[in-house]
C-alpha positions as CSV (number, residue, x, y, z in Angstrom):
1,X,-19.7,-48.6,-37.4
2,X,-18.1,-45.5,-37.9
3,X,-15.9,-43.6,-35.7
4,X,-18.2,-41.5,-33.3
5,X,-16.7,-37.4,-34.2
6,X,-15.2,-36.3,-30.9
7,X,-16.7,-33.6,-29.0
8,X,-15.2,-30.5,-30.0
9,X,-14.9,-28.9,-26.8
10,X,-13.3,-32.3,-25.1
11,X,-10.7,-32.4,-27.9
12,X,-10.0,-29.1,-27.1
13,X,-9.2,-29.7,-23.6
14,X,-7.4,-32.6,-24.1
15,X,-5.2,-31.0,-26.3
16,X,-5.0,-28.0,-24.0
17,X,-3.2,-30.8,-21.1
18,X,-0.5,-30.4,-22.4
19,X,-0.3,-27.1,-23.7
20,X,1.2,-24.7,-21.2
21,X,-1.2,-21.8,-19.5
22,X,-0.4,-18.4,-20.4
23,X,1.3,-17.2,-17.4
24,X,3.3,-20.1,-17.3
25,X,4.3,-19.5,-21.1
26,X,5.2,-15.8,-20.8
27,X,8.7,-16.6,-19.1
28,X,11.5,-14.1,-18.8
29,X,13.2,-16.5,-21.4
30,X,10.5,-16.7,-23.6
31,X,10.1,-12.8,-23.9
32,X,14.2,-12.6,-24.7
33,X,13.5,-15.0,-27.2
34,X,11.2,-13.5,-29.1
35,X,13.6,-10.0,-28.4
36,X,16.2,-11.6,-30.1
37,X,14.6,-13.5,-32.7
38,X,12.7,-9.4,-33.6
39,X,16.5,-7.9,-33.5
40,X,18.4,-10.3,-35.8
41,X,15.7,-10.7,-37.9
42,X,15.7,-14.8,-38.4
43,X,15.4,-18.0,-36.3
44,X,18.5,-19.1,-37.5
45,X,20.6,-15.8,-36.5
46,X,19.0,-16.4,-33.1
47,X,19.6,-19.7,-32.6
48,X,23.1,-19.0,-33.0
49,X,22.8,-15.9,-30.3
50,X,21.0,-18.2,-28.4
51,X,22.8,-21.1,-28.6
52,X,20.5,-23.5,-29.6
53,X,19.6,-25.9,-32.8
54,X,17.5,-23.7,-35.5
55,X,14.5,-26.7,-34.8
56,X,14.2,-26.5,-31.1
57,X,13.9,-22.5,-31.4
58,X,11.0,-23.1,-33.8
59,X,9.6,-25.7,-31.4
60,X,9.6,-23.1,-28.4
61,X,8.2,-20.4,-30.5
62,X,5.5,-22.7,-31.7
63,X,4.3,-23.8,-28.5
64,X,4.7,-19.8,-27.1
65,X,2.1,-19.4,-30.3
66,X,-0.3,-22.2,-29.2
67,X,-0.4,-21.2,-25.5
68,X,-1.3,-17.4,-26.1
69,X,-3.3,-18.5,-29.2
70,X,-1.9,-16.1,-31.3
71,X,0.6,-16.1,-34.6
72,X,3.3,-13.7,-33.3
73,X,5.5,-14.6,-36.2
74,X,4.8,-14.2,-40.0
75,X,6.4,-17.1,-41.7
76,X,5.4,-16.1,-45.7
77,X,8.6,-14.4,-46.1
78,X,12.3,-15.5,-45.4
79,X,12.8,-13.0,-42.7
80,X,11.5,-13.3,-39.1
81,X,8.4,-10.5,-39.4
82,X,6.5,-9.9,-36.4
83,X,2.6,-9.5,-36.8
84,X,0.6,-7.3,-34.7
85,X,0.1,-9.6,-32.2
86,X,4.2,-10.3,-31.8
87,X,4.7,-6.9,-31.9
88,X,2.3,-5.6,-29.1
89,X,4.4,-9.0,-27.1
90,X,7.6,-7.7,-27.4
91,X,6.8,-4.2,-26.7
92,X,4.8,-5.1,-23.3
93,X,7.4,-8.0,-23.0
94,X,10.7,-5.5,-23.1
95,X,9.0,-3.2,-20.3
96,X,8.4,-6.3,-18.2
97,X,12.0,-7.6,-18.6
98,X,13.3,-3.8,-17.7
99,X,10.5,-4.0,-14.4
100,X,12.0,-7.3,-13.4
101,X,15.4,-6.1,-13.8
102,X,14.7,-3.2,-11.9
103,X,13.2,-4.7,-9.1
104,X,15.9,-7.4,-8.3
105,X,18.2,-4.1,-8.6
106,X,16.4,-2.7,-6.0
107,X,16.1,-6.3,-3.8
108,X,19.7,-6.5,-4.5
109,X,20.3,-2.5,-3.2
110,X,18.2,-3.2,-0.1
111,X,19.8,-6.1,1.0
112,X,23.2,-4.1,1.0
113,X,21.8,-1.7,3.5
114,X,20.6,0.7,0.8
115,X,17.1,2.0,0.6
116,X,14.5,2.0,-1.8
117,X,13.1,5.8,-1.1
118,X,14.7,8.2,1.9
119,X,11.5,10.3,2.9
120,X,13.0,14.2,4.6
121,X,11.0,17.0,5.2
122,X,12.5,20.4,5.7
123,X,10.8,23.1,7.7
124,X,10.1,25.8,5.1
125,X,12.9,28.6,7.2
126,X,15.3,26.8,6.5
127,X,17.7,27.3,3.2
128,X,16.3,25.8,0.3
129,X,19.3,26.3,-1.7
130,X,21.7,24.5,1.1
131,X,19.2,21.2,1.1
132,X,19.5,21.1,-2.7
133,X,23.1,21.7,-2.5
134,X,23.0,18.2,-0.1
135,X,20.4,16.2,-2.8
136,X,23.1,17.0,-5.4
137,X,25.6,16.0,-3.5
138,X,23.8,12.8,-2.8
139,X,23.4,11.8,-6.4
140,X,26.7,12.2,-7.2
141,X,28.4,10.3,-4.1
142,X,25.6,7.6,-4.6
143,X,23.5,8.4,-7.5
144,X,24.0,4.5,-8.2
145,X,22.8,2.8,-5.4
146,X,19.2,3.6,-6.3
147,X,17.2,5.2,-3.7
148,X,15.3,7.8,-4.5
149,X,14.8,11.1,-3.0
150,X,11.4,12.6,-1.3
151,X,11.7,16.0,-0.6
152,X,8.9,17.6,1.3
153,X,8.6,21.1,3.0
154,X,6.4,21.3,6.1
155,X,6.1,24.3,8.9
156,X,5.6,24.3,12.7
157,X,4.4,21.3,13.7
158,X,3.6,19.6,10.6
159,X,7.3,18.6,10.1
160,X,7.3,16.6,13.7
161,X,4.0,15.3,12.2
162,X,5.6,13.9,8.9
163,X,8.4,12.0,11.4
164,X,6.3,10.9,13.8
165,X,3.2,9.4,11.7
166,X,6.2,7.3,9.7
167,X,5.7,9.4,6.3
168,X,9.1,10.5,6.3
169,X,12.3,8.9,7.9
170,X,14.1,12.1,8.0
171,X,13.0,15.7,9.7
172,X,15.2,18.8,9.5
173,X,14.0,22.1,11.5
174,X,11.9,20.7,14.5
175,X,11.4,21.6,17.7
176,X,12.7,20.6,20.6
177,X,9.3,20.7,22.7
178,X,7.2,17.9,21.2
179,X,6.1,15.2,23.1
180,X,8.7,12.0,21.8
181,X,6.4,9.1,21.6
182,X,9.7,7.0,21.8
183,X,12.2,5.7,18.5
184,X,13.1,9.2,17.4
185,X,16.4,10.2,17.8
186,X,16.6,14.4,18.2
187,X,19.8,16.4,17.8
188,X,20.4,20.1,17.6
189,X,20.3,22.0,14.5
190,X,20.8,25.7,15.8
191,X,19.0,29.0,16.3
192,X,16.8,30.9,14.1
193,X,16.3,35.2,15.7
194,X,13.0,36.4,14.2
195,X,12.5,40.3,13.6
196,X,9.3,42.3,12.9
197,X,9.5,43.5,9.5
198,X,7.2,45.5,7.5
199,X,6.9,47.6,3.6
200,X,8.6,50.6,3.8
201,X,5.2,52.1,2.8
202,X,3.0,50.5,5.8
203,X,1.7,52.4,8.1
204,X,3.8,51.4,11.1
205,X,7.4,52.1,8.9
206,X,6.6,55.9,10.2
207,X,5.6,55.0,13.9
208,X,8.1,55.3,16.6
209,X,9.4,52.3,18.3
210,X,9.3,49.8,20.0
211,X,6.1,48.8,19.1
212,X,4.1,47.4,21.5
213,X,1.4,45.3,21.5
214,X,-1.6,47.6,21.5
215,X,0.0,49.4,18.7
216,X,0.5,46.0,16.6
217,X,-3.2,44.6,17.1
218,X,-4.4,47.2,14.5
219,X,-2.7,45.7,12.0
220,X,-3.3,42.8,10.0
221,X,-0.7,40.1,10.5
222,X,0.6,37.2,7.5
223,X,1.2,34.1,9.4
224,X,2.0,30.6,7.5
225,X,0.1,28.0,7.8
226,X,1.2,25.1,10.1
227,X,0.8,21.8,7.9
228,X,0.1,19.5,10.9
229,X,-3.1,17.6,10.6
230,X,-3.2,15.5,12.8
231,X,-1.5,17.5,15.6
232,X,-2.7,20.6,17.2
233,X,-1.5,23.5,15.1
234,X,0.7,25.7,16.1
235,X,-0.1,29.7,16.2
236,X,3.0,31.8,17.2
237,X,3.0,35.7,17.8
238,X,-0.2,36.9,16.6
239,X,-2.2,39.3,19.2
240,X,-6.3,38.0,20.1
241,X,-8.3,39.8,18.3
242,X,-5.6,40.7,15.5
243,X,-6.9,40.6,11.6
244,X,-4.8,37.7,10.0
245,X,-3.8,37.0,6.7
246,X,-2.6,33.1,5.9
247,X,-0.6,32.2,3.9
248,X,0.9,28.8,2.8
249,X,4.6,29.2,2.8
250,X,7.2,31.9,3.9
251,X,8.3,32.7,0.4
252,X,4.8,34.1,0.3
253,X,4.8,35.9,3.7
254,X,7.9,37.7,2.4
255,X,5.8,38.8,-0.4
256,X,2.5,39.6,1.0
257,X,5.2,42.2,3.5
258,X,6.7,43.6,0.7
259,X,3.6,44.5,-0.6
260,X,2.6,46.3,2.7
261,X,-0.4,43.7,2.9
262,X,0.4,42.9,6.7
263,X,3.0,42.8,9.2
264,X,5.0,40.1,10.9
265,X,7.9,38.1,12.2
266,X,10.8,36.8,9.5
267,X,13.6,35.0,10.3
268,X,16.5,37.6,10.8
269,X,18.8,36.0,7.4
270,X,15.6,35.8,5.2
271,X,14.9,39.2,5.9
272,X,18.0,40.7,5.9
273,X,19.0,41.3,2.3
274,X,15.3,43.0,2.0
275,X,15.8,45.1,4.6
276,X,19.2,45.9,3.2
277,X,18.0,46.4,-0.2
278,X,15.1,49.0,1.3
279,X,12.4,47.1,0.8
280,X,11.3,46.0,4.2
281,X,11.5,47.9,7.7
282,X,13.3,46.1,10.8
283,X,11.3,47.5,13.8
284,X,11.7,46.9,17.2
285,X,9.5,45.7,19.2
286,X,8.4,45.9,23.0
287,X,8.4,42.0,23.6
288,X,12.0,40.3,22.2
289,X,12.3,38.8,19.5
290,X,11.6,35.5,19.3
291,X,14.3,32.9,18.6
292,X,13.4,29.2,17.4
293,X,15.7,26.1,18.9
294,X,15.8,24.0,15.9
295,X,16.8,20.6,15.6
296,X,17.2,17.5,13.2
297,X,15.5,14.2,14.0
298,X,14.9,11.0,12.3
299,X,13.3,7.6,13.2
300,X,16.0,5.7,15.0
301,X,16.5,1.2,14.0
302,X,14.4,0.8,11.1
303,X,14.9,-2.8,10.7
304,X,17.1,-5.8,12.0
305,X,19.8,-4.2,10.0
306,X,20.1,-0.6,11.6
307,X,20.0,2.8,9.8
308,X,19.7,2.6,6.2
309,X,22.7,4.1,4.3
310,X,21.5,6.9,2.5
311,X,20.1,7.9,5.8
312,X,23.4,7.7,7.1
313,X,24.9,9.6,4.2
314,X,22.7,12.3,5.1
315,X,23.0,12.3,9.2
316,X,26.5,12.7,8.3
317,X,26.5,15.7,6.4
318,X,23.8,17.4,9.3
319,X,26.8,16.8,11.7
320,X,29.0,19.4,9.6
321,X,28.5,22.9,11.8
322,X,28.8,24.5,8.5
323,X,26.1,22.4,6.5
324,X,23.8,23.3,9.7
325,X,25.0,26.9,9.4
326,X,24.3,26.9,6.1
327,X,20.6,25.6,6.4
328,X,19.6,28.3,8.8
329,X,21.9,31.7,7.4
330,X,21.8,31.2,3.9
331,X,18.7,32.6,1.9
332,X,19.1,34.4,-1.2
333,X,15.4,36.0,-2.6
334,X,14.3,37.4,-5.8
335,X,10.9,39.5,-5.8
């Protein structure tokens, strides 16, 4: 009798036993060998590289070729020529060789203590120039151990908020009065003086002072916004009743005053090169001046291992009078 034809499908998987599954082909070796075989341009020029017998390099590519089911190599000519299929594998391939690499960089960086992002957030008073001054600093001291920066700005109570729900490890420019829910460390920062400031063209530039209350709840106050969302937020010296204009940082209160659009506390060194330049009014007021008690705080024992070193890096620099001098006195504007 003749022999019965096989099913085709059984032969198939029979033959497929021993073939290997594609994501056990696609092997961090397996990728470099194609790389190389691509970059000298013959099996035999990258068996040498490789080290291996010209045969047993055809052998692995072959059975690369029958796993994916897919000629990755045009063999009509006597150079190694990728086809389209070889060429879309080495270019996905090389990123997946640099992702790999990268990622046992950063395992490597973490287990030495160094972490894979520093989260800070900076209330928005405080210098911006000074805390760049620091991230630059940063780079170049330890631009190579990998962890990467996240900068945020947040105001009143939204910074507390940022350390305390765990999205950033670092908070520079809190206050002192929040409730610690235990783990944060708090130390002092220094004191910010406010002053009322207003356009030299606003109607209370021409009215005697002090100014007291009843005089300010005519006008229409610019207050920022407090970026907590989750906390209560925090409204400081505006009057009940008072028209209020919000805005969402103090770069754009200092505008909105210089344009005579409303009137309102400033911290003293932000204002102070406007009002020496003429273009805002320092008036007294009846009530002081408010002054805000800042402070630096971060999430104290992360893991097993302590405080991660870029955090370190950066607690240490906060402990320099003149770094935290610098944070709160140094503003330089351009309207």
């Amino acid at each position: 009798m003749p022999a019965t034809k096989p099913d085709t499908k059984a032969a198939r998987a029979a033959g497929a036993e021993g073939r290997p599954q594609h994501h056990q082909a696609l092997t961090p070796e397996a990728l470099a060998m194609v790389d190389t075989i691509a970059r000298t341009g013959s099996f035999a020029a990258a068996a040498r590289e490789l080290g291996k017998v010209p045969s047993a390099l055809t052998y692995s590519v072959r059975q690369l070729e029958e796993s994916l089911d897919a000629l990755l190599f045009d063999r009509s000519s006597r150079q190694a020529q990728l086809t389209d299929a070889g060429r879309e594998l080495l270019n996905e391939g090389r990123r997946l060789l640099h992702e790999m690499q990268a990622v046992a960089s950063r395992v490597r960086r973490v287990a030495s203590g160094w972490e894979t992002e520093l989260a800070i957030s900076v209330e928005d008073i405080l210098s911006p120039s000074t805390v760049f001054e620091l991230v630059e600093a940063f780079c170049q001291d330890h631009g190579d151990a990998g962890t990467r920066l996240r900068i945020r700005h947040d105001v009143l109570a939204g910074t507390w908020e940022a350390l305390t729900t765990g999205q950033v490890e670092l908070a520079i420019g809190v206050s002192g009065e929040h409730r610690n829910p235990g783990g944060i460390e708090l130390r002092e920062l220094g004191e910010m003086p406010f002053i009322y400031c207003v356009a030299p063209h606003h109607a209370l530039a021409g009215v005697a002072a002090p100014l007291d209350d009843a005089e300010l709840v005519h006008h229409r106050a610019v207050a920022v916004a407090d970026t907590a969302q989750r906390l209560a937020p925090l409204t400081v010296n505006l009057l009940p009743g008072q028209d209020v204009l919000t805005v969402p940082t103090m770069r754009a209160k200092l505008e909105a005053l210089v344009r005579g659009l409303g009137c309102g506390y400033l911290p003293e060194p932000m204002a102070r090169p406007l009002v020496e330049a003429g273009r805002l009014v320092h008036k007294a007021t009846a009530r002081a001046n408010p002054v805000a008690r800042m402070h630096y705080a971060w999430r104290a024992e992360r893991s097993a291992l302590g405080l991660g070193r870029a955090l370190q890096w950066w607690l240490k620099q906060l402990e320099s009078p003149a770094t935290r001098r610098s944070l709160i006195e140094r503003h330089v504007w351009r309207l």
